[in-house]
C-alpha positions in Angstrom: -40.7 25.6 15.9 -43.9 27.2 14.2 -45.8 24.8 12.6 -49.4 25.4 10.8 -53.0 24.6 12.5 -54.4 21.2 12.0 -57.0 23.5 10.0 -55.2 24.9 7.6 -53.4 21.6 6.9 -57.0 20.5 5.8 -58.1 23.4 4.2 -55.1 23.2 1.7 -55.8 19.0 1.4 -59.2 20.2 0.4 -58.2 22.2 -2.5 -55.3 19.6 -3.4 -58.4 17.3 -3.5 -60.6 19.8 -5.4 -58.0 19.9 -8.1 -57.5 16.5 -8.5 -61.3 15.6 -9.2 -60.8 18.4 -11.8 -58.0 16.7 -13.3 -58.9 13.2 -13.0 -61.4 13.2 -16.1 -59.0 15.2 -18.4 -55.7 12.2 -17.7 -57.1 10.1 -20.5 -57.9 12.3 -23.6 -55.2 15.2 -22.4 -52.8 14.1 -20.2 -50.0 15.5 -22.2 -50.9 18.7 -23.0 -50.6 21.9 -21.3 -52.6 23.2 -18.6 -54.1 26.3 -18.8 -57.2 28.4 -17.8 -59.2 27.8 -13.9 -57.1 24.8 -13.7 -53.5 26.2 -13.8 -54.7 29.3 -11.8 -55.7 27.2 -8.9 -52.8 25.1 -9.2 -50.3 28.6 -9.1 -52.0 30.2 -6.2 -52.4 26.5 -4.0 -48.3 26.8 -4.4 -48.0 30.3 -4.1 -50.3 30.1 -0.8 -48.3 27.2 0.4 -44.7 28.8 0.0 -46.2 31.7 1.9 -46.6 29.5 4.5 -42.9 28.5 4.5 -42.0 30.9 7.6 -44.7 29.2 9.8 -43.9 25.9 9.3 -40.2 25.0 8.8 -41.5 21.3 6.9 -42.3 23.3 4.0 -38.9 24.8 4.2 -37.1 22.2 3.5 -35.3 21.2 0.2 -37.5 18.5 -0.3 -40.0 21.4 -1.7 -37.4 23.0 -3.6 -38.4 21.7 -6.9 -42.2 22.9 -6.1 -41.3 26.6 -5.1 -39.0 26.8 -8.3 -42.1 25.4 -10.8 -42.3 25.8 -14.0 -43.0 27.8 -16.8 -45.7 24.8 -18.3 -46.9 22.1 -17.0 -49.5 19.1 -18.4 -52.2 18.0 -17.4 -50.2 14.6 -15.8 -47.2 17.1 -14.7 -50.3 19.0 -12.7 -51.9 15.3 -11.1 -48.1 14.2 -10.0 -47.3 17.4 -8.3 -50.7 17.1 -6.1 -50.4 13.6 -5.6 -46.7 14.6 -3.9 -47.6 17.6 -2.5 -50.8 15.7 -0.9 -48.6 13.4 0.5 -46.6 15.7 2.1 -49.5 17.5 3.7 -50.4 14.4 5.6 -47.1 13.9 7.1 -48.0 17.9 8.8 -51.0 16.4 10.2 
């Protein structure tokens, strides 16, 4: 059963963190509207970079992730925080 490095389990914390110190400041004044620009861009590739890592690590094959890999066409600046928050949590059950 492949499963990915103790590193790269960090690393992908690390920008789950990064995001969510971008995030954080924006929740108050724009919580509900849509994310766009660095933010969203970082937010597509962390997931894209994640479900690439779905044949190393069967945890992130799962249908848990299901409704992550499928996304969205949108997403708000909350929608954005949530998904982190979850997919953080699920990063530290790898580790």
């Amino acid at each position: 059963m492949p499963v990915l490095s103790e590193e790269r389990v960090i690393a992908y914390l690390g920008r789950c963190l990064e995001l969510c110190r971008a995030l954080v400041p924006l929740l108050g004044a724009q919580g509900t509207r849509e994310v766009s620009g660095d933010v969203r861009e970082k937010f597509d590739q962390l997931v894209a970079d994640l479900e690439g890592e779905r044949i190393k690590d069967s945890y992130l094959d799962t249908e848990s992730w299901n409704w992550i890999w499928k996304g969205k066409q949108s997403y708000n600046h909350l929608q954005v925080y949530g998904r982190l928050a979850w997919i953080n949590l699920q990063l530290f059950d790898l580790l």
